[in-house]
C-alpha positions in Angstrom: 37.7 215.8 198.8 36.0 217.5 201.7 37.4 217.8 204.9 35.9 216.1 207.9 35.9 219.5 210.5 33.9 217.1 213.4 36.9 214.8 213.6 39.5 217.2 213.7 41.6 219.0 216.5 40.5 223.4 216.9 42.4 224.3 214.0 42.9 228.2 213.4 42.9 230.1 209.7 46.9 230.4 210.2 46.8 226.6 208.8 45.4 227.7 205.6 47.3 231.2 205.8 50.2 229.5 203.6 47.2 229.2 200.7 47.2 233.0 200.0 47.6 234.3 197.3 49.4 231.1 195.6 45.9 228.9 195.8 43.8 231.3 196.5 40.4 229.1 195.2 41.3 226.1 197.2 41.6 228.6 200.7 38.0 229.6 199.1 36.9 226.0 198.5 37.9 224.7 202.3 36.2 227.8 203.6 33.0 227.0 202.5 33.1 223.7 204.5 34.4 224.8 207.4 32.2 225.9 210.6 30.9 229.7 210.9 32.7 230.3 213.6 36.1 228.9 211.9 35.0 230.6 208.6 34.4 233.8 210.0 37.9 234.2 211.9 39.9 233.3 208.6 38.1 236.1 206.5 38.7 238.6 209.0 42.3 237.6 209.3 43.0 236.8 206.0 45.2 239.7 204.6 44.4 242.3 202.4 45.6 242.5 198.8 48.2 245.1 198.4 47.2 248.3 197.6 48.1 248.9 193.4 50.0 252.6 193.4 47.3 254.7 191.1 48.4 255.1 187.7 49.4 258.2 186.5 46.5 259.9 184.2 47.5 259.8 180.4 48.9 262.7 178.9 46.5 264.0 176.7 48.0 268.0 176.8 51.4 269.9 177.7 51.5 273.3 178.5 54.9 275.1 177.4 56.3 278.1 179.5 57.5 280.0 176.6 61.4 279.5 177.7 61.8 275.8 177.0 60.8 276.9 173.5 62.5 280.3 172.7 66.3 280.2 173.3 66.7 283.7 175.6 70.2 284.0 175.3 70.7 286.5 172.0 69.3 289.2 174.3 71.8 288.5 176.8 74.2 288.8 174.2 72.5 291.9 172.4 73.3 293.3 175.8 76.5 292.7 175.9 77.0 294.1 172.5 75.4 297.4 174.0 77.3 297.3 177.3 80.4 295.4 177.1 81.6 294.3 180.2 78.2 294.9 181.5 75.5 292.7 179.3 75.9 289.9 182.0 75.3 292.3 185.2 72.7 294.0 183.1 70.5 290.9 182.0 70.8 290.0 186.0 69.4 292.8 187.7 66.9 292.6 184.9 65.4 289.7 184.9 65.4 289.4 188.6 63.9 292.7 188.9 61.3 291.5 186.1 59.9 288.6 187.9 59.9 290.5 191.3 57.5 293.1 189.7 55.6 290.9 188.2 55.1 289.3 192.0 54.5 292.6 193.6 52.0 293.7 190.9 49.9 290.3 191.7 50.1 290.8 195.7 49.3 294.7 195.9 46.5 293.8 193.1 48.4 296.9 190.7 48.5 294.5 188.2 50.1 295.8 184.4 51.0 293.6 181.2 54.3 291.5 181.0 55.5 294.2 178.0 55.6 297.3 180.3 56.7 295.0 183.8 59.7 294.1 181.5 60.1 297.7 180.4 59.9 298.9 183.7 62.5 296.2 185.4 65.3 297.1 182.2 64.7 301.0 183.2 65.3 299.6 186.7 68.0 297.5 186.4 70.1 300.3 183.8 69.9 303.0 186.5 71.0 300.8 189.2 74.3 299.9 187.1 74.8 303.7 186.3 74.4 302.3 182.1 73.0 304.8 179.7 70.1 303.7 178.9 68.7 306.0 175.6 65.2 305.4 174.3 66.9 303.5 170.9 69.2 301.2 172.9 66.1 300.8 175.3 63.6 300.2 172.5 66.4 297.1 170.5 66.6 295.1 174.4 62.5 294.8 174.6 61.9 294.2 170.8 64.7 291.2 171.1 61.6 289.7 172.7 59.7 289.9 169.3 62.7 288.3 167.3 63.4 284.6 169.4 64.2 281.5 167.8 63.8 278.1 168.9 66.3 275.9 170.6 68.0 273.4 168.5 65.9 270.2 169.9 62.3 272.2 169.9 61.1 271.4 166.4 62.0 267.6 166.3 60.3 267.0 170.0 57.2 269.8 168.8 56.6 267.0 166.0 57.0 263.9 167.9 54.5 264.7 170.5 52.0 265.8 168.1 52.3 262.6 166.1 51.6 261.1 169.4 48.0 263.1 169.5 49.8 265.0 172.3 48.0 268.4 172.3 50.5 271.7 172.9 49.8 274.5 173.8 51.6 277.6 175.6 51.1 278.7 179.1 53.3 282.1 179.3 53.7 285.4 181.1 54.5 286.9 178.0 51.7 288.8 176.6 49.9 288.0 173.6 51.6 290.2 171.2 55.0 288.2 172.2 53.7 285.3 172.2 52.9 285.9 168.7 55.6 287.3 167.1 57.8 284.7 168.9 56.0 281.8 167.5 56.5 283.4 164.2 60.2 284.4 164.7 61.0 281.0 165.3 59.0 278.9 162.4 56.3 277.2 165.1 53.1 278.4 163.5 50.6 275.8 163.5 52.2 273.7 165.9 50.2 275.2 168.6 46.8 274.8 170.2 46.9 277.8 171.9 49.1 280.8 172.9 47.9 281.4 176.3 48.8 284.2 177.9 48.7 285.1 181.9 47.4 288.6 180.6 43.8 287.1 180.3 43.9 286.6 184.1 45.4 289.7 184.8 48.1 288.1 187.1 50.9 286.1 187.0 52.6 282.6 187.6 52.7 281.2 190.5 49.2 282.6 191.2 46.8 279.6 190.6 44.3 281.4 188.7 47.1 281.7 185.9 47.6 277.8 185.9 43.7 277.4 185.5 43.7 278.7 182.3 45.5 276.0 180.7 42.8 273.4 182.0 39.9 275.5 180.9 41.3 276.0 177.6 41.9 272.1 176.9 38.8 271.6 178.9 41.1 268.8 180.7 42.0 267.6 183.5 44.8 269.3 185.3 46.2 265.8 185.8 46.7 265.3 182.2 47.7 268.3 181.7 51.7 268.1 182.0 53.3 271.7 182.6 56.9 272.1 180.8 58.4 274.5 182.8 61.7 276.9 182.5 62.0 278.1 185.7 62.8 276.1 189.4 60.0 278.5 191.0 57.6 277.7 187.5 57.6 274.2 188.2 57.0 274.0 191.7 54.2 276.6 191.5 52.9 274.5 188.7 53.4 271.3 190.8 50.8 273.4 193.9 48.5 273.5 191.4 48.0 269.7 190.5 50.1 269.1 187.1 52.2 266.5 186.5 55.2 268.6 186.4 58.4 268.7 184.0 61.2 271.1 184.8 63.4 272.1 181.6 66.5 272.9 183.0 68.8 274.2 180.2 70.4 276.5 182.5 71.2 273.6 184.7 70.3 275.5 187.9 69.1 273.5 191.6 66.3 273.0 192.5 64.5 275.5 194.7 63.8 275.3 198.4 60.2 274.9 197.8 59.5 271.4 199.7 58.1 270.2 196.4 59.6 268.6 193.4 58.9 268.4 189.7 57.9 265.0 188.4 60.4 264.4 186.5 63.5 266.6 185.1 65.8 266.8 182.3 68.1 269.1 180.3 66.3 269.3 176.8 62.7 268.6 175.1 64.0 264.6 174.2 63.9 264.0 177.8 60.3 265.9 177.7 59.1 263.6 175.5 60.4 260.6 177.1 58.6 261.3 180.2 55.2 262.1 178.0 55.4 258.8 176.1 55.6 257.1 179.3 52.1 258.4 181.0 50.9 258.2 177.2 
């Protein structure tokens, strides 16, 4: 049935507003009858669809931090074994020193290899704790490096993701040498794409160019790229960059004051591989 528009009283489109989205082809259908000048006042007001929130790319790739992986704590308790009462102080000032060289190195452009930067921040952090550093004791807190294992829930969550054609690989400070033996020290071999280390940059994380080299390696996108990170500053540098951006926080630690968050966050790789299946 057509509507007689000539016979009518001025009718606006708020009449036929109720139509939208419920019957949207009979709104259509009156329209076509109705005078130009009608017509042309109920398309302009008729509202907009709403907007459907992108989807989120599909993971195709996730690039490890090598901590997630390796379980870090034997050295901290190798140096407690060398300096009771003093491992915890020790490991510290090292690692703290460690990451601020490797920062310093990338801003003054002096840029050396994650081996010696560690080497350098232990040397540092001994003679700040008056510790007796020898060259043996020195030598058995770097080469701890060589001997990591994995953390309990690494090799169940490694084989889950690549049965879901996930493709891993690891995007790491550590040079290649440690990257390496870790892989081996821990039973991972073949489970891994890549071993990607920061060295072939010549710079470190948070510095951009080190996050490219995960997408030109997969030859990916960076937004299916997801980066598994260790660290609160590793995840929100990663996060700058454009991954989709999953903080492993085994050390349950806050996040960092960065204005930025991680995508998603959990204590352990099962809650890794929760939030890959679900941009899968």
């Amino acid at each position: 049935m057509s509507l007689r528009w000539d016979v009518l009283p001025p009718i606006t489109c708020e009449v036929f507003m109720p139509t939208l989205p419920s019957n949207r082809r009979r709104f259509l259908q009156l329209l076509t009858s109705a005078p130009l000048g009608v017509a042309a006042s109920c398309v302009a007001a008729a509202p907009e669809a709403p907007a459907r929130p992108p989807a989120r790319a599909r993971v195709r790739a996730i690039a490890f931090d090598a901590f997630p992986i390796f379980d870090p704590r034997p050295i901290g308790a190798l140096a407690e074994e060398l300096f009771p009462g003093q491992g915890a102080s020790l490991m510290d000032a090292w690692r703290t020193r460690q990451f601020e060289y490797t920062w310093l190195r990338v801003a003054s452009q002096r840029y050396a290899d994650f081996w010696q930067v560690t080497a350098d921040a232990l040397s540092f952090a001994a003679t700040r704790l008056g510790l007796d550093l020898d060259a043996r004791t020195r030598t058995r807190l770097l080469e701890a490096h060589l001997e990591l294992r994995a953390w309990p829930d690494v090799l169940p969550a490694l084989r889950s993701l690549r049965g879901a054609g996930v493709r891993l690989v690891f995007l790491s400070n550590f040079t290649p040498r440690m990257l390496d033996a870790a892989i081996t020290s821990a039973g991972l071999g073949g489970l891994f794409e890549r071993a990607i280390s920061t060295d072939e940059a010549r710079t470190y994380k948070p510095d951009p160019r080190a996050y490219r080299l995960a997408v030109d390696a997969l030859e990916l996108p960076r937004e299916a790229i997801v980066f598994a990170a260790f660290a609160g500053w590793d995840a929100a540098g990663a996060k700058w960059f454009g991954y989709p951006t999953f903080w492993v926080n085994r050390m349950k630690q806050p996040a960092e004051m960065l204005d930025v968050l991680p995508d998603g966050i959990g204590a352990g790789l099962s809650e890794l591989v929760t939030f890959a299946a679900a941009g899968a």
